[in-house]
N, C-alpha and C positions, 0 to 999 in steps of 0.2 A: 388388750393393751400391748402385750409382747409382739402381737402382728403388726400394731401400728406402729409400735419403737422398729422393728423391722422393715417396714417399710420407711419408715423417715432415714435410716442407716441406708438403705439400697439407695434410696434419691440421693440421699449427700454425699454419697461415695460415685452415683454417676455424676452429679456437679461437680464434684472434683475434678473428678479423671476430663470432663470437657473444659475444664478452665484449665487444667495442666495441659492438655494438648493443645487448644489455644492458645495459651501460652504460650509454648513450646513451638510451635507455625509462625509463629508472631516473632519469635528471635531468631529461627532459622533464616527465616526470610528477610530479617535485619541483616542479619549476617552476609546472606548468599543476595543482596541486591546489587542488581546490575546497574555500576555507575558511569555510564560512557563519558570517554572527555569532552569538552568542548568542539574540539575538532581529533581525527584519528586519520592517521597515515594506512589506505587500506593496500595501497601497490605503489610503486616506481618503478614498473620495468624497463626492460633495457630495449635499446632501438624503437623508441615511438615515433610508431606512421609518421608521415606527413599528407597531411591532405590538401589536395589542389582546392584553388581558391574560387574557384568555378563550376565545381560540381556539382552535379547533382546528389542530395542526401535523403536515405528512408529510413523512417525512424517508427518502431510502434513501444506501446505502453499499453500493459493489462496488467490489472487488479486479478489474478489465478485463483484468487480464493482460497488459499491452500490446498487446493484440488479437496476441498468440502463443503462446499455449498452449492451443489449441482441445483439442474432444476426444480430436485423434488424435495429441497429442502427449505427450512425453515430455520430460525438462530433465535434463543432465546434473550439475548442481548438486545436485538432489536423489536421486541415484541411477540418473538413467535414462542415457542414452546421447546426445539430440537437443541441439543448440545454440539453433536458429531453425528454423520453419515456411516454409513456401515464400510467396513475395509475393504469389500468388492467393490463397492461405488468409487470410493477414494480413490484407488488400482487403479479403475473404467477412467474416472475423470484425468488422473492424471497422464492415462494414456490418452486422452483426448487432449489435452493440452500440449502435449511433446509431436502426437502427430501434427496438429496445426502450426506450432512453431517450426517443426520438420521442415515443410510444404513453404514455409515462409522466412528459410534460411540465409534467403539473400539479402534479406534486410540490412543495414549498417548497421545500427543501435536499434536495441532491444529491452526495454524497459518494463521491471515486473516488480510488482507490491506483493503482499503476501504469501511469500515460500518458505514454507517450514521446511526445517532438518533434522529434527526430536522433537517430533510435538504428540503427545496424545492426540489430537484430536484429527489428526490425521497418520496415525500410528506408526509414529516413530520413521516412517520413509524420508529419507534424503531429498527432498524435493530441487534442491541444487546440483546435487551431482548427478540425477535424471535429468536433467535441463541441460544439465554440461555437456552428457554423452551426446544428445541432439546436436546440442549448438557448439560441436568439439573444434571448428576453424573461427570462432568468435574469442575475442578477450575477455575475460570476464572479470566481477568484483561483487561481493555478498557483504551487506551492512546488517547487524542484528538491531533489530528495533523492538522486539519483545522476546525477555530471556527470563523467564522466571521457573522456577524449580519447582512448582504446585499452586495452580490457581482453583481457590478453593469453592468459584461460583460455578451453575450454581448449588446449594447446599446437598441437596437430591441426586446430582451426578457433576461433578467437580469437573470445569476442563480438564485439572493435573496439567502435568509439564508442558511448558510449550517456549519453543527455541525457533524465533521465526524473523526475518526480515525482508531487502530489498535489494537488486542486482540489477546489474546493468551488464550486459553482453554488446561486443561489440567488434566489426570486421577489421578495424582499425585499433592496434595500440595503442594507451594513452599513456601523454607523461608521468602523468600521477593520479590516482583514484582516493578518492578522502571521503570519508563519514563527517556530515557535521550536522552536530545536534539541535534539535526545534525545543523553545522554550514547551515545560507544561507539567503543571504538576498537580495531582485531582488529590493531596493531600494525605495523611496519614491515616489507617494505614493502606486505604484503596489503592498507593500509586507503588506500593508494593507490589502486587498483581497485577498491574497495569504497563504499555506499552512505552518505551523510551522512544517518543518520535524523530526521524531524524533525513536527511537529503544525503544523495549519492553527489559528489562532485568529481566528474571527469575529465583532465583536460589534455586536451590534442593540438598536435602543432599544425597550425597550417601556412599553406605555401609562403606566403605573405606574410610571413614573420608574427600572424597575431595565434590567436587559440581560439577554438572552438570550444568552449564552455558548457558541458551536457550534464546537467542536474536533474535527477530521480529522485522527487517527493511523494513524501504518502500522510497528507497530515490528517488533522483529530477529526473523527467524526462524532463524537459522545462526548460536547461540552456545552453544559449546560450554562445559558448565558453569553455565550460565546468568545471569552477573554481570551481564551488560551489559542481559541484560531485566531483571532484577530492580532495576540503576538507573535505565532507561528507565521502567518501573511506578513508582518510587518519585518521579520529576520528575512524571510525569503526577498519581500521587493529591494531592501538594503544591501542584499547580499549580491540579487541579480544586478543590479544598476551600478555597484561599484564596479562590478567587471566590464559591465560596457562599457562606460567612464574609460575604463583602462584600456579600451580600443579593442577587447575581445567582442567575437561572435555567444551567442547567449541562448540557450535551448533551454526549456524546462519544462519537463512533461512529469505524467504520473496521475494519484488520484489522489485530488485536491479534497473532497468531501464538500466541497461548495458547486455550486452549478455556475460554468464563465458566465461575464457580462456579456448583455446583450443573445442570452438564449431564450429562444421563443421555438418550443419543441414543434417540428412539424412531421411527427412518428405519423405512420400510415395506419396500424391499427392497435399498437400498446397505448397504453393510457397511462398518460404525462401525468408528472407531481413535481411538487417543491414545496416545502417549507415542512410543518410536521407530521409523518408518517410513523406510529410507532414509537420506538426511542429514538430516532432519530429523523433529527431535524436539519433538512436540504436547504442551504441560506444561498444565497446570491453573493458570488464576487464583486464589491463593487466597480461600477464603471470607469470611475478612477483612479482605482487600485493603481494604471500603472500608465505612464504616459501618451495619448495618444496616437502614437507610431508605432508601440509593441501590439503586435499580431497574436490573438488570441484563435489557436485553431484545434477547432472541433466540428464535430456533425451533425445540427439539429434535425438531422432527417431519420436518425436510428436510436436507439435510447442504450446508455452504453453500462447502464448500469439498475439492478430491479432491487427493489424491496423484499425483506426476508420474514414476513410476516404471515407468511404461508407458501405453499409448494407455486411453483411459476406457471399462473396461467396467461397468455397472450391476449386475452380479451381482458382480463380483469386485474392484472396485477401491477402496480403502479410503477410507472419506469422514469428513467429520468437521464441528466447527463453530468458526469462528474469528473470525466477522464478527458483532458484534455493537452495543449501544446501551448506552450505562450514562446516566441520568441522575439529578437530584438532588432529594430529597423534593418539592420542591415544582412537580413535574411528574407530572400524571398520566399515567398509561399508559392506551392507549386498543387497542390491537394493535399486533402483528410478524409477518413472514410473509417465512421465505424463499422466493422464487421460484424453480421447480423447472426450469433452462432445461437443464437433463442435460449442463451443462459444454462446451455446443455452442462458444462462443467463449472461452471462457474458463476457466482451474480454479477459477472460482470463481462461486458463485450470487448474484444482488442479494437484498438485506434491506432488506425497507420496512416502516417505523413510524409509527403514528400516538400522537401525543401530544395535552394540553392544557394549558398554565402556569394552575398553581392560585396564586390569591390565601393 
């Protein structure tokens, strides 16, 4: 009897102690939750460019993955099994990432989702200020979209911290760089631990007295239902179309989590997907999501983005397209081409576009 009174004392003294500490997680993270405003002032610097009304413009956007998702990984969020890569991978990757952006410094605008600056799961590296030293004759501007101080999934091995957003580099000065926040909230207490989604807005003066309008989005891809993209899309077409209205030029790249209209993958040897892989579910932009004149540019010939449900095999591992360019009538399209880097650092491939602002 006195072994079983002893064992009943040891179990309710650890029921405690996990509901104290649960608890205790549970107000911290009350406490310490990241509430971005509506809109946030990220830069106004002094003497912004001006760009000719005629030029030619190249623009890319990559999903980096926080330099942890190389080819030989897997994510347990999406189905697979893996938390984080090991610290030499992370190192390798992210030196793969900085050479390639190196090599492709003449770009204008440079567009990047997922860079951590304190995150465990890509150990604590500065991933912006490596990107910086690279791209040191670029302007730049870093948006935080997930700041949380201990994520506790999953149970087994905890991501823990992670301080990660979205930046835009660019060879040209803007007048003003701004944060504005995408509607979404997956409720109490999961949106504790969860990402604050939001668009990079840049804007540049050009010759012709209007602005060239460069927006970096990166919205939800883990909604069940699909409400929260479907308000996420509907703040972005609102947002984009009032500026055109206003007689600006209208760019908006980044990685949507939907696949453009009108894609019909014609990959040479990856094997295409859309719709549910895993926890995650590839939907379709609708077709008239957005005017008939706005240009939707991507590359159904490379798949610019892979599923993380296991290590990346090119024969067998389901690819798709996610990463794209929408911009607005009075931009011509010039090319898009996504780079085929076979998911070496990253689940996901760059896309680089060449434009020119028509009169």
């Amino acid at each position: 009897m006195k072994i079983v009174k002893r064992i009943l004392k040891v179990s309710l003294l650890i029921l405690l102690i996990f509901i104290a500490g649960f608890t205790g997680l549970i107000i911290y993270a009350i406490a310490s939750d990241y509430k971005p405003p509506e809109e946030e002032i990220l830069a106004t610097p002094e003497n912004p460019s001006v760009i000719a009304d005629s030029m030619n413009l190249s623009l890319l956007t990559w999903n980096i993955g926080y330099a942890g998702l190389d080819k030989d990984m897997d994510f347990f969020y999406d189905g697979g099994t893996k938390v984080r890569t090991t610290e030499e991978k992370c190192i390798g990757n992210l030196s793969g990432i900085t050479d390639f952006l190196k090599k492709n410094d003449s770009i204008d605008f440079i567009l990047i989702q997922e860079i951590d600056r304190n995150s465990k799961r890509s150990f604590h590296i500065d991933e912006y200020a490596r990107i910086s030293e690279v791209l040191k004759d670029h302007n730049s501007c870093f948006a935080k979209n997930y700041d949380v101080f201990f994520v506790p999934t999953p149970p087994s091995e905890p991501m823990g911290k992670v301080l990660s957003g979205i930046t835009v580099f660019s060879k040209f000065t803007p007048e003003s760089s701004a944060r504005v926040s995408l509607p979404g909230d997956f409720g109490f207490p999961t949106q504790l631990f969860y990402l604050d989604r939001c668009f990079i807005v840049n804007r540049y003066k050009v010759e012709n007295g209007r602005e060239l309008v460069l927006i970096n989005t990166h919205n939800e891809a883990f909604d069940e239902g699909g409400t929260i993209r479907k308000a996420q899309m509907e703040k972005l077409r609102e947002f984009i179309l009032n500026e055109y209205k206003s007689g600006n030029y209208v760019i908006t790249g980044g990685d949507w989590n939907q696949y453009p209209p009108d894609f019909k993958p014609a990959f040479n040897r990856n094997k295409s997907f859309t719709g549910q892989i895993g926890n995650f579910n590839l939907v379709g932009i609708e077709s008239d999501f957005m005017p008939s004149d706005w240009k939707w540019m991507f590359d159904p010939s490379s798949p610019s983005v892979r599923t993380l449900l296991a290590a990346y095999d090119p024969e067998t591992t389901p690819t798709s397209t996610c990463d794209a360019f929408l911009t607005s009538p009075n931009i011509k399209s010039i090319s898009v081409k996504c780079i085929q880097l076979e998911f070496n650092n990253s689940d996901h491939n760059p896309v680089i576009m060449q434009v020119r602002l028509d009169n």
